[in-house]
LOFIPA-185771 format. One line per field, with one value per residue (C-alpha): z, x, y; residue in one letter. Coordinates in Angstrom, 1 decimal. Layout:
<sites>
z	c(Z / ...)
x	c(X / ...)
y	c(Y / ...)
code	c(A / ...)
</sites>
This chain:
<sites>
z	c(-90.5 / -89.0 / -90.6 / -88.1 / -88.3 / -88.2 / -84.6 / -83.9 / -85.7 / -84.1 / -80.5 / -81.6 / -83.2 / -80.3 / -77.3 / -79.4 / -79.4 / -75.9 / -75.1 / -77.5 / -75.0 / -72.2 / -72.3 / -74.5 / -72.2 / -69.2 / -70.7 / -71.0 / -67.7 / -66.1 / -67.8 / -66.4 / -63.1 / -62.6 / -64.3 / -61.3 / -58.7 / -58.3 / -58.3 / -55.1 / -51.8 / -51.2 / -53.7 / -53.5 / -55.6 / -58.3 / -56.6 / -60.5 / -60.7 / -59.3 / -57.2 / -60.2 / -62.7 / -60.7 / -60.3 / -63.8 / -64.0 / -61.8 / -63.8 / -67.2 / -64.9 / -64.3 / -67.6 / -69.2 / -66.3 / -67.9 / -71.1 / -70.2 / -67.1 / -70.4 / -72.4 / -69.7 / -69.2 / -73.0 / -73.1 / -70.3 / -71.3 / -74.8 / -73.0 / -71.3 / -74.2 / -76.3 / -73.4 / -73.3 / -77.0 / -77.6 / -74.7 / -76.5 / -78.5 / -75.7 / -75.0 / -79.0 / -78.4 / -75.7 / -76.9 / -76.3 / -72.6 / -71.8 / -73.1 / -71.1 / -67.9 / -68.1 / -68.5 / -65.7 / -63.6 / -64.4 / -63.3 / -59.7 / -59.9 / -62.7 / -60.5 / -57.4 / -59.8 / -61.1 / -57.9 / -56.9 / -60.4 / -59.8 / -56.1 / -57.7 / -60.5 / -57.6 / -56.1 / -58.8 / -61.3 / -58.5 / -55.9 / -57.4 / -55.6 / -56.6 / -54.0 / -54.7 / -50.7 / -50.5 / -48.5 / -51.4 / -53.7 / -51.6 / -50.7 / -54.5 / -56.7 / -54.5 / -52.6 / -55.8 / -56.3 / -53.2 / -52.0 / -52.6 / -52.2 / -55.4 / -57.4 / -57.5 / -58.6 / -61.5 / -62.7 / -62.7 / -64.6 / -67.2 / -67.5 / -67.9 / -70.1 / -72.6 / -71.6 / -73.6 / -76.3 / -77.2 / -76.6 / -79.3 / -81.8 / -81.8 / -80.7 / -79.5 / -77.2 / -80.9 / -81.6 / -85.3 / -85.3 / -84.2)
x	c(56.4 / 53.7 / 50.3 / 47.5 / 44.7 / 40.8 / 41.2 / 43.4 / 41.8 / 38.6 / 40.2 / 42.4 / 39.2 / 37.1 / 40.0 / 40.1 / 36.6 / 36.4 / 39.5 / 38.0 / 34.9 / 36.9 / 39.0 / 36.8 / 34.2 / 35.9 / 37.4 / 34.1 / 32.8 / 35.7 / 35.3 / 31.3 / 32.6 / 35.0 / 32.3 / 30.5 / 33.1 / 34.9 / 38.9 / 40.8 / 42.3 / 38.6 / 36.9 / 33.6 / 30.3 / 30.1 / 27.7 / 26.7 / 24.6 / 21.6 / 21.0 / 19.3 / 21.3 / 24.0 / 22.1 / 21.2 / 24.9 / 25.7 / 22.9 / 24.8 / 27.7 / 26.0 / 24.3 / 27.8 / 29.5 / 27.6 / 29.5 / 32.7 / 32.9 / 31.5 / 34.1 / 37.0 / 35.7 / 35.6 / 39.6 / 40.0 / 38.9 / 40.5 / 44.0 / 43.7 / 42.9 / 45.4 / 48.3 / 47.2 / 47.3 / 50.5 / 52.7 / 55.4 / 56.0 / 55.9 / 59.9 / 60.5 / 57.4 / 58.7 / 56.1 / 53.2 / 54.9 / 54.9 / 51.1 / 50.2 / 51.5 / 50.5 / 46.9 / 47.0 / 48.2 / 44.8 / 42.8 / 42.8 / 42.0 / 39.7 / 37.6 / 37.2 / 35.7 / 33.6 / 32.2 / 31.5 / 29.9 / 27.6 / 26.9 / 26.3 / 23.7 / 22.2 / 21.4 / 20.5 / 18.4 / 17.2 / 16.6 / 15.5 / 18.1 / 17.5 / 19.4 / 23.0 / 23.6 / 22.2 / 25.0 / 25.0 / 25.7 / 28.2 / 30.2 / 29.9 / 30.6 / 31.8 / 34.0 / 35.5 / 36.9 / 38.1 / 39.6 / 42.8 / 42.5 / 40.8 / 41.7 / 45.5 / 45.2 / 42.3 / 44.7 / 47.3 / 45.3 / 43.9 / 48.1 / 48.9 / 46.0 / 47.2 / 50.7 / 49.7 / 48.2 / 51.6 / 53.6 / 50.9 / 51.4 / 55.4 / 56.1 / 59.5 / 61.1 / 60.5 / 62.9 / 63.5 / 65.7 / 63.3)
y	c(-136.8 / -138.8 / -139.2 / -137.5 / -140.4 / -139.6 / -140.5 / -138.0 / -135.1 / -135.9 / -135.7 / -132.7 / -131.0 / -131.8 / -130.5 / -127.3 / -126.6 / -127.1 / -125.4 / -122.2 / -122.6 / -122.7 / -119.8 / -117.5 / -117.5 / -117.3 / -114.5 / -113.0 / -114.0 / -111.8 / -108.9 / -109.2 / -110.0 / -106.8 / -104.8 / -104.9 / -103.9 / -100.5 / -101.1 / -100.3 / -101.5 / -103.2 / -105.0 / -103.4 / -103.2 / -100.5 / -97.9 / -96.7 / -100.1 / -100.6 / -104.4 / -105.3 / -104.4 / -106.4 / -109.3 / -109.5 / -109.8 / -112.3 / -114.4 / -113.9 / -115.3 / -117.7 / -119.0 / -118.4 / -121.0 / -123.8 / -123.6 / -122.7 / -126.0 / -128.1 / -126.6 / -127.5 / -130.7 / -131.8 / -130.6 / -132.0 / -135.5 / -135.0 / -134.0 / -137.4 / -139.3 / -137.8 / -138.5 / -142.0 / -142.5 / -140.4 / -141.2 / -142.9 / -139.9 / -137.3 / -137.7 / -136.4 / -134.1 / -131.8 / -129.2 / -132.1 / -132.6 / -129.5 / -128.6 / -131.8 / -130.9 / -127.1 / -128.2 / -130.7 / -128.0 / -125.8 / -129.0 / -128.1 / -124.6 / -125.0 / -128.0 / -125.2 / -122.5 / -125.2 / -125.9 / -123.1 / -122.4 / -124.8 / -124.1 / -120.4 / -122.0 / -123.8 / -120.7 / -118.7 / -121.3 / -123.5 / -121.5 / -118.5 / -116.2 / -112.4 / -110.7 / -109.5 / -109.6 / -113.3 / -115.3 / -117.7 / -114.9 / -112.9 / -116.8 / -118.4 / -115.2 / -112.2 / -114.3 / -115.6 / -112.1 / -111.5 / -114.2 / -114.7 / -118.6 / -118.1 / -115.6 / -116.5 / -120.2 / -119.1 / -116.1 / -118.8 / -121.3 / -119.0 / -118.2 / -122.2 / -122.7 / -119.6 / -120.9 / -124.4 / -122.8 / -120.8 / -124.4 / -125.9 / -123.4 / -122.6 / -125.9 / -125.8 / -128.3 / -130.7 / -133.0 / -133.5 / -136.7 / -139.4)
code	c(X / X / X / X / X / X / X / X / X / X / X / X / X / X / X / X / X / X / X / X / X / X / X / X / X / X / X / X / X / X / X / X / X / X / X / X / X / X / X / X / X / X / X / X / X / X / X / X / X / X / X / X / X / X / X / X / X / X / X / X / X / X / X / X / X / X / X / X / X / X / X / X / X / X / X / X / X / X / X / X / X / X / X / X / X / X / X / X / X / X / X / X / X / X / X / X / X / X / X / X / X / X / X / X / X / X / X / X / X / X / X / X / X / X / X / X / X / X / X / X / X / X / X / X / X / X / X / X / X / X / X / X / X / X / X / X / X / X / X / X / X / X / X / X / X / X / X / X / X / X / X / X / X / X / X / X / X / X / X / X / X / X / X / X / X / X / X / X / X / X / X / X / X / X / X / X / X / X)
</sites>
């Protein structure tokens, strides 16, 4: 069994902070998100909220974006890093492989809902946007439940991302002989 060195516990340490950042509060900014709009053929805005009350929502949306996009991009950085450092060792490390490649395919989903996260914060922080029918509002967080250009590929990530997490833990695909 190979030795971990401080190197690699500080990467591994750092990818699972920012993983925990990642998913956990994207977790949490979904169940804020579909708070706000009545299920059905139409995605439409709860009635039992006031515009207020729903914008104050969208803001906790938005404050919460800025950790979870800083949380991907630490993992992120610290997947790259680790497949440079551990590439030789990926072809007995199936499990690593797998993890590696599952991530990567978040990374395009994952850079859409960040900019439209930030195009949201924009609006919100720098513009002062209080309206929930503002075309910024409706395009940058509305639209991200609605479309389906969006919501597909960002269900899918979150599914690689948790997807990665099970290959990490049970390791399987680990060969013993080298």
């Amino acid at each position: 069994m190979q030795q971990k060195t401080k190197t690699d516990k500080l990467i591994l340490s750092l990818m699972a902070i920012g993983y925990i950042l990642w998913m956990g509060i994207s977790l949490a900014r979904s169940f804020i998100a579909f708070d706000l709009v009545k299920p059905g053929e139409e995605i439409v805005l709860n009635s039992a909220y006031s515009t207020n009350i729903a914008m104050q929502s969208v803001y906790i949306f938005s404050m919460l974006s800025v950790y979870s996009d800083i949380g991907f991009a630490i993992a992120a950085l610290c997947v790259i890093i680790l497949f440079i450092l551990k590439r030789k060792q990926l072809r007995s490390k199936g499990w690593m492989f797998m993890a590696i490649i599952l991530f990567i395919l978040c990374v395009p989903a994952e850079t859409v809902l960040i900019y439209h996260d930030i195009q949201l914060g924009l609006s919100v922080f720098w513009d002062n946007v209080r309206d929930i029918n503002h075309p910024a509002i409706q395009d940058h967080f509305i639209g991200r439940l609605t479309n389906p250009l969006i919501t597909v590929p960002s269900g899918l990530s979150f599914l690689s991302g948790l997807t990665a997490i099970v290959f990490v833990i049970w390791r399987p695909l680990n060969n013993q002989n080298n």
